[in-house]
C-alpha positions, -999 to +999 in steps of 0.1 A: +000+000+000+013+038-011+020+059+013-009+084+026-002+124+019+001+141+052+015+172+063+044+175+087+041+211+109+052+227+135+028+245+158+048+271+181+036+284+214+030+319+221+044+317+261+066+290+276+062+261+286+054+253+325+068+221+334+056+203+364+090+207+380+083+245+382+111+248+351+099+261+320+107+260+282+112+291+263+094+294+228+077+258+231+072+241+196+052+209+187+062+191+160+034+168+145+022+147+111-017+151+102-036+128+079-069+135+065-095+167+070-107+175+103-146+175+096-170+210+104-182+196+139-143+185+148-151+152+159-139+127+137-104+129+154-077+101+161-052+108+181-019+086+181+009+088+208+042+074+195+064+053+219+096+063+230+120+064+202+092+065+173+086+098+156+049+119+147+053+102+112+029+071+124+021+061+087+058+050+088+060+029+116+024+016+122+021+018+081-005-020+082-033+001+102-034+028+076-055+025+045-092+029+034-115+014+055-085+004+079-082+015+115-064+047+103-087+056+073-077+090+063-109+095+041-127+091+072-109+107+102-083+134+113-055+116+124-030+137+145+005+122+157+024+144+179+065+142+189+069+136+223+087+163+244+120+159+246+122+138+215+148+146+185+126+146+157+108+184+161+097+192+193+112+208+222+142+190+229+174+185+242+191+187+208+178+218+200+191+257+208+182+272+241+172+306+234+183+318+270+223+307+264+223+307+221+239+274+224+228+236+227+205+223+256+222+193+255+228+177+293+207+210+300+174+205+293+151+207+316+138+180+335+103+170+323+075+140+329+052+120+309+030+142+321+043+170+309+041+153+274+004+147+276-002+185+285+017+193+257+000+174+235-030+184+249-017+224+234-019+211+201-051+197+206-069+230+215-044+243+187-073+228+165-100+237+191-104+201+189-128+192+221-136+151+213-111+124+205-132+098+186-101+076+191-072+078+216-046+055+207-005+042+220+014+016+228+043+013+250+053+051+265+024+059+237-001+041+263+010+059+289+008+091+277-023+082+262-037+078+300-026+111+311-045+125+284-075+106+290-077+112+330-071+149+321-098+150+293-122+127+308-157+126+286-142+143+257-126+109+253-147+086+231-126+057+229-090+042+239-068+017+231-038+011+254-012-010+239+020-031+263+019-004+286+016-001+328-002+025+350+033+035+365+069+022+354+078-003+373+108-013+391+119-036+364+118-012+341+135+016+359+168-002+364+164-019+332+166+026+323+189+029+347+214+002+334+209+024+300+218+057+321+249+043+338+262+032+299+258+068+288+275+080+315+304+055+308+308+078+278+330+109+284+317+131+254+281+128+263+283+161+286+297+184+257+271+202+238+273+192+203+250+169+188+276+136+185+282+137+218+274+102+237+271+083+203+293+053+219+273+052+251+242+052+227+254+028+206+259+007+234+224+015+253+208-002+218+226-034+226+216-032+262+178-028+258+171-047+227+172-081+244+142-065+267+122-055+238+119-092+220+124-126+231+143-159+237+120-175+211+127-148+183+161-142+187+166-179+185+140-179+149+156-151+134+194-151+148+198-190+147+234-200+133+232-223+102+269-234+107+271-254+141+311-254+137+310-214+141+327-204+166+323-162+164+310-136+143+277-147+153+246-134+136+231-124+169+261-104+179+260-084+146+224-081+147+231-059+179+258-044+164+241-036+134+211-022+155+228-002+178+253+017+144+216+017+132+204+039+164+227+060+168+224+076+129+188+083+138+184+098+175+206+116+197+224+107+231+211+136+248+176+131+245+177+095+252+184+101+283+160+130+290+136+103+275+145+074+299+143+095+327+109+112+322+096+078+313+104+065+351+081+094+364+053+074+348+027+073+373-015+079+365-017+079+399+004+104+414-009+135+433-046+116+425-048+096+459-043+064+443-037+046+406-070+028+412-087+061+415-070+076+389-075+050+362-117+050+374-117+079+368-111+076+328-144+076+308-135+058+278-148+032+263-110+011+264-097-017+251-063-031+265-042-051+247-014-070+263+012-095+243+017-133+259+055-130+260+065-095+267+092-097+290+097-054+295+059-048+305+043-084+311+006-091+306-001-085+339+001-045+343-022-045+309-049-064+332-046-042+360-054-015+338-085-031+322-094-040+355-094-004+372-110+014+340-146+014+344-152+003+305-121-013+298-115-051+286-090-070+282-072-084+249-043-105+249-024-113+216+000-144+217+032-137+199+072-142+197+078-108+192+077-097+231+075-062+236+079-053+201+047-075+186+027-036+191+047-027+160+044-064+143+012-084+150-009-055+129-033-085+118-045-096+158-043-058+167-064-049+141-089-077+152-090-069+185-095-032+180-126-038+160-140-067+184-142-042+216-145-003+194-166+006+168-141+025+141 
């Protein structure tokens, strides 16, 4: 299938940016990708949250759901992806110049959350003057983000679908971030403020967390060694390798970081008395959708979710993909969408 037309702006914000850390940014922007017309009663909106190293360009990465009469049909809907904060692909981030100094954020940037993300999103949103989301849609950070929007929007939430994501980062996944952290700090250029800094710490982040995001199973279908006599240059070895050169051509060191770090402050139920409270409080009609062998966010914190949303069920996709399957297993997603939303 072609590739849908969309436009690729950047909306800019007329005062800075309050972060919930008291900091601010100076002359906020928002970059985002749009697909399709936003209809005369603004309501036939679907609105994607990328995960964490994704960009707003979700017809490139989630390309299967797009199409006529697919979950993404551009005839049919206004579908708005925004870049996260602190991402290097357009928005506000640490790769970008700090008006205040004239020079690089870099290490600099100011600390931020993921909820700090959804209010920014939620700029863009009235932006359009856009009050109902017919869809809401993410997976992995994307899902949480997504429930920061939805607890902050409430009824103006139609539907939601939550994709391989928890109510608050866990332990595992912090120090699974924080084993990340402690390899970019391993590398001495990543405090200079130029936009190659860190590349050999990133490089090696890659190889650390890609285990996390797939599986004994696949790594052993699609890295197996044909020659039993080898004894090196395995495949698996320079299929990290080859991942982690891969990496660091397309993001930066600095935001990485910034990105790990507000994705630990993941929490719906922080400063709201509770995460059961929080998440009952979320009117949309939801379905979850967890994946049998994901190892980085088990099946488990997907159920707790569908449990503590008032209209949520549950959906669980079997797969040897792990973590990854939200980008893979289009086909079951797509099934499971339809069963529990009508799109």
């Amino acid at each position: 299938m072609p590739r849908v037309t969309y436009e690729y702006s950047f909306h800019h914000l007329d005062t800075p940016f309050i972060l919930e850390s008291g900091q601010q940014i100076d002359e906020p922007v928002i970059a985002y990708h749009s697909y399709g017309k936003l209809n005369e009663n603004k309501d036939n909106v679907i609105f994607i949250c990328h995960a964490l190293t994704a960009n707003s360009d979700a017809d490139d990465w989630w390309h299967a759901l797009f199409g006529k009469g697919d979950i993404f049909d551009w005839d049919k809907y206004f579908i708005i992806c925004a870049n996260n904060l602190g991402s290097p692909y357009g928005t506000s981030a640490p790769n970008q110049i700090d008006p205040s100094t004239n020079e690089l954020y870099g290490m600099d940037f100011p600390f931020f959350t993921i909820r700090d993300t959804a209010l920014l999103h939620i700029k863009l949103l009235e932006h359009f003057n856009i009050n109902n989301i017919k869809l809401l849609i993410g997976g992995s950070c994307g899902g949480n983000i997504c429930q920061e929007i939805a607890y902050l929007w409430e009824e103006r939430i139609q539907n939601m679908v939550l994709l391989c994501c928890s109510s608050m980062e866990t332990p595992w996944t912090i120090a699974i971030h924080e084993s990340q952290r402690i390899t970019l700090n391993s590398d001495p250029t990543l405090k200079l403020k130029q936009l190659d800094a860190g590349q050999s710490g990133l490089k090696a982040c890659r190889g650390v967390a890609l285990p996390f995001y797939r599986t004994h199973a696949s790594f052993k279908l699609r890295q197996k060694e044909i020659d039993i006599n080898k004894v090196q240059d395995f495949r698996a070895s320079t299929y990290i390798n080859y991942q982690g050169d891969k990496f660091v051509k397309r993001f930066n060191a600095h935001c990485y970081y910034k990105l790990l770090t507000a994705l630990d402050t993941h929490n719906v139920g922080r400063g709201r008395d509770s995460i059961e409270k929080a998440l009952s409080k979320i009117k949309a009609n939801t379905v979850v959708i967890g994946f049998d062998s994901d190892i980085l966010i088990p099946k488990i914190e997907q159920q707790f979710i569908a449990k503590h949303i008032p209209n949520a069920a549950y959906a669980e996709i079997k797969t040897l993909f792990g973590h990854d399957a939200f980008l893979i297993e289009t086909d079951d997603i797509r099934k499971q969408i339809r069963n529990h939303i009508n799109i």
